[in-house]
N, C-alpha and C positions, 0 to 999 in steps of 0.2 A: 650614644643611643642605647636604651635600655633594653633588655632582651624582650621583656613586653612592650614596648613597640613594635622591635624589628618583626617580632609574630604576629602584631596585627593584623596586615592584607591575609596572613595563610588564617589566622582564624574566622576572619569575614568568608573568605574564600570557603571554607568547610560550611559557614550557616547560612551564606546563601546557596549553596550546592542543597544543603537539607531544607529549603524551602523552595525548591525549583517544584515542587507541584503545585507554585500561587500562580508559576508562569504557566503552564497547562490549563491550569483552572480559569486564568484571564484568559489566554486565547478560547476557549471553550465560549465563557459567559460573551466574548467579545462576538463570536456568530451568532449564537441565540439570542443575540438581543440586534442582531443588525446593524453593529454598529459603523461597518466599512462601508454597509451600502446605503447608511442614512448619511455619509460625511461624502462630501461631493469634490468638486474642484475648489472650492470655496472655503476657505479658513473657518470653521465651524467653535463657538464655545461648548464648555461644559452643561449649559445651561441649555442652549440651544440643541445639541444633541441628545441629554436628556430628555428634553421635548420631545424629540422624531422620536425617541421608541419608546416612550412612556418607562421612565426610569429616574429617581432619586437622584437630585443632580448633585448635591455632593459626595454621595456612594458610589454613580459614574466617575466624577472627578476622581477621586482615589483608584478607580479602577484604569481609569486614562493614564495614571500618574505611572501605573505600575507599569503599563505594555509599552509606553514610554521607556520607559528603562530598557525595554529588551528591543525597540527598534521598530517595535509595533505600533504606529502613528506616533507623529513629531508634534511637537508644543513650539509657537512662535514668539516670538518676543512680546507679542500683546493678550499671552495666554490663550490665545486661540490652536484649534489642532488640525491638522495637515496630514495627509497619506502619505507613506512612505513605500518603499516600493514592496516591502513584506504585509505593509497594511490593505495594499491594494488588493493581495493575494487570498483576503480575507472575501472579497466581493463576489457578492455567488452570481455576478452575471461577467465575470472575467475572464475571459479565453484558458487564464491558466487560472484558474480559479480552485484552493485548496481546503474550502471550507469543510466540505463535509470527511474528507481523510481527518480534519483537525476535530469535527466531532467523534467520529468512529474512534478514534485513538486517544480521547475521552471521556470515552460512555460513562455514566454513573457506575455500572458493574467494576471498570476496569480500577477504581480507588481499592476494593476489597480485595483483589489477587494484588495489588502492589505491597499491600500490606503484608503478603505472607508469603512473598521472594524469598524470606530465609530458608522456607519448609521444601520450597523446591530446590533451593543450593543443597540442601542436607540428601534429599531425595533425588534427584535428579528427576524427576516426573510434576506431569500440572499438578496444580489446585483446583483446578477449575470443577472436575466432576465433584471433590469431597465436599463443594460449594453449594453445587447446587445440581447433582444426581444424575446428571448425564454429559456425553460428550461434547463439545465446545459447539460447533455448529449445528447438534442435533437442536441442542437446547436453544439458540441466539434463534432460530429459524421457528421453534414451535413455541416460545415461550414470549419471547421479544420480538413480534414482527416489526415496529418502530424500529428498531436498533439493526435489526435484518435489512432494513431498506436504507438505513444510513450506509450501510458496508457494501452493498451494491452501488449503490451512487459514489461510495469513496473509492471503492475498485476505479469505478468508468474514470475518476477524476485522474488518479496514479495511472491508468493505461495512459489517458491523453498527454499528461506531463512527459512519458519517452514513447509513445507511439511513435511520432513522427522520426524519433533516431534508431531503433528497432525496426521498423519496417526497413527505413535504408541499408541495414547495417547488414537484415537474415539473407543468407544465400538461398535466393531461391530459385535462381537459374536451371532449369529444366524440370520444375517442379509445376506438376497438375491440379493438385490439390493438396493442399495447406489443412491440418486440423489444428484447432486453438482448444487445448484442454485444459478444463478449468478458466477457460477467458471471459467467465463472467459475464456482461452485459455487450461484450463483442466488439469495441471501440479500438482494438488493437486489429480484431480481427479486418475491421470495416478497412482500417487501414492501409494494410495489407494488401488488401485488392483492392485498393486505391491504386497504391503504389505498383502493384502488379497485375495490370488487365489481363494479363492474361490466366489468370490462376484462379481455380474454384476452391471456396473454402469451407470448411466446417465449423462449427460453434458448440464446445461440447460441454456442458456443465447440468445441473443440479434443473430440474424443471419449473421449479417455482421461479428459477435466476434465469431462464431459458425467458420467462413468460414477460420480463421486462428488456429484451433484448435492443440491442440499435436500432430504430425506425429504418437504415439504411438496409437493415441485412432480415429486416423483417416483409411478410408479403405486401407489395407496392413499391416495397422501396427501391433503392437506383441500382442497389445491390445484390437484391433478392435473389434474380437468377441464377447468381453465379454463387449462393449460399446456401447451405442447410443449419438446419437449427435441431443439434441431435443431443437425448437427454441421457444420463448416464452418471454412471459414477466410477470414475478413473481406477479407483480401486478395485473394483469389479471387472471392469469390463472397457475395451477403448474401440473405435469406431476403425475397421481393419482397410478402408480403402482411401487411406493417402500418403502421398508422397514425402510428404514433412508435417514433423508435432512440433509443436511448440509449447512449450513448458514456462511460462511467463508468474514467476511469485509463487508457487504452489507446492515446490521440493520443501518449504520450512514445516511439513505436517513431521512426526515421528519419524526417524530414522526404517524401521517394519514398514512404515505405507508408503514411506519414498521409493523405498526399495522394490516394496509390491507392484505401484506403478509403473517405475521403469523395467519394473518385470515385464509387466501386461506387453508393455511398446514389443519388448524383444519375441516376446510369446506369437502377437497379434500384428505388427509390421510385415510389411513388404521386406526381403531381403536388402540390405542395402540401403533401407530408408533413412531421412534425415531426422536428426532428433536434436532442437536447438531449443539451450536451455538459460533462462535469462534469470537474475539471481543478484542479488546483495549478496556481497564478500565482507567477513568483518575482521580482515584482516586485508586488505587489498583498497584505496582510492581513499581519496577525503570526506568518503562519507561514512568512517568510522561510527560516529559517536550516533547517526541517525542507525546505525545496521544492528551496534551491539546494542543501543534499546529495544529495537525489534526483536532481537533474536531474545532479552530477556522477557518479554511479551509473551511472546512465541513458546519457552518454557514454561510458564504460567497457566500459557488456555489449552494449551494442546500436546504439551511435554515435547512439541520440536524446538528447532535451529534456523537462526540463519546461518550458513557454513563459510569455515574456512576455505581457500582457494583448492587445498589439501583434498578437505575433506568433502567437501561437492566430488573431486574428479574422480573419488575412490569411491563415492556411494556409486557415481555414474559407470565407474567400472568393474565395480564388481556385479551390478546388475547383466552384465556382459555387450555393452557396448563400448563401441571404439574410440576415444576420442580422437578427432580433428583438428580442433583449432579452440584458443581460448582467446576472448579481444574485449577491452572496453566496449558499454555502447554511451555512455554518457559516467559522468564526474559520480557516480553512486550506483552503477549497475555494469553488470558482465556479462557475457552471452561464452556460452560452450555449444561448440558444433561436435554434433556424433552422429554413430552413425551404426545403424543394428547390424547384426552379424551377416557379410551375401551370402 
């Protein structure tokens, strides 16, 4: 066997690796155009699905050809295409439905900071303000409200995908009130006092993100009583009368405001209080390859991280709280219990 064979797979391996954004760009074009929710239980062709979303059916077909490749809808023996169980996840009326985190983690913006990951490896700091003149979500909030409202719907979608193991998982046995900071549209929170009737809770984030909150925790809802809906910004300021924070996705801001945060808790907490902190490790479970994309993301728009197991427990303690306990809650996330100074 000749040396250029035996390097062939590793050379394929390397140019499909350097065109893994056709795979992003499929999954992308494959929600905007509907395609999971125009393909039914029913063997569908190329031509026939082109029809349902008003699309070029041979430039569908090559587009079919490629998400095929990666597992996203199957091709039959009579050329027809079939859901697969990643394609189903595409359908924006599916329980676990991942559409819009696959747009948010898409956006048009997001091709122009990938291009310029070397300048943040050199710098340790985003791109993102030299880009475009302000900070990451000041800018996505007053500039892009389309893209603002993708990133709320992709939150609620990622809350519901481990609410339900999260909610089992947090201790909250003797706890009266629950505050969720930064919980975004409140689906984890809803959860929660689902899961625990006896507990009132808080919903603490950003007012415009307050104003599209869970019907459940909103006034009428089944929830509302046992809910408040308080507007704030973590960095500033944290809401001083509950029993346990919850910190769910939010530590990957800068290293300074992670810090400042879990300042506030110790500053503004009840003595004793609970402080449980849920987080992608990208050193820690099988979901390596999904954490250290995000954590390069994360360098990009906002100069954070996702942390090592390390280095989460050492931001947590040097803020001056105690840790507890550290425990899987599902196959890609961790949960740290602590607990402020009594």
């Amino acid at each position: 066997m000749s040396s250029e064979t035996s390097a062939e797979p590793q050379v394929l391996g390397v140019l499909e690796r350097a065109l893994s954004t056709s795979c992003a760009a499929s999954l992308r074009a494959a929600v905007k155009l509907g395609l999971a929710d125009a393909l039914g239980d029913t063997p569908a062709t190329a031509g026939d699905l082109a029809a349902a979303v008003d699309a070029d059916p041979d430039a569908l077909r090559r587009l079919l050809r490629s998400l095929t490749c990666h597992q996203v809808f199957a091709e039959d023996t009579q050329g027809r295409f079939v859901h697969t169980d990643i394609s189903r996840m595409l359908r924006s009326d599916a329980a676990d439905s991942l559409s819009h985190l696959v747009l948010w983690m898409t956006e048009p913006w997001t091709w122009q900071l990938w291009g310029r990951l070397d300048e943040s490896v050199r710098t340790g700091k985003d791109v993102f303000v030299d880009l475009y003149g302000r900070e990451f979500f000041d800018h996505v909030h007053t500039a892009w409200p389309q893209s603002a409202a993708v990133f709320d719907l992709a939150m609620t979608q990622a809350s519901r995908q481990s609410a339900t193991a999260v909610a089992g998982a947090l201790p909250l046995a003797g706890v009266r009130t629950v505050a969720d900071i930064g919980g975004g549209q409140g689906f984890l929170l809803a959860s929660l006092l689902e899961h625990h009737p006896g507990v009132q809770g808080i919903l603490f984030d950003r007012p415009d993100v307050l104003a599209g909150a869970d019907a459940r925790l909103r006034e009428g809802g089944e929830l509302a009583g046992r809910a408040r809906l308080v507007p704030g910004d973590c960095r500033v300021q944290l809401p001083a009368d509950a029993d346990a924070y919850v910190f769910k996705n939010i530590l990957g801001m800068n290293d300074q405001d992670a810090h400042t945060v879990l300042g506030n808790v110790v500053k503004t907490a009840r003595p004793g209080a609970r402080v449980i902190i849920v987080e992608n490790l990208v050193d820690d479970g099988p979901g390596q390859k999904f954490s250290t994309g995000m954590d390069l993301r994360m360098l990009l728009t906002v100069g954070g991280r996702k942390h090592t197991r390390h280095s989460l427990l050492a931001l947590v303690e040097q803020a001056g709280l105690t840790v507890q306990d550290v425990q899987p809650v599902n196959s890609y996330q961790h949960m740290i219990e602590a607990t402020t100074p009594a």
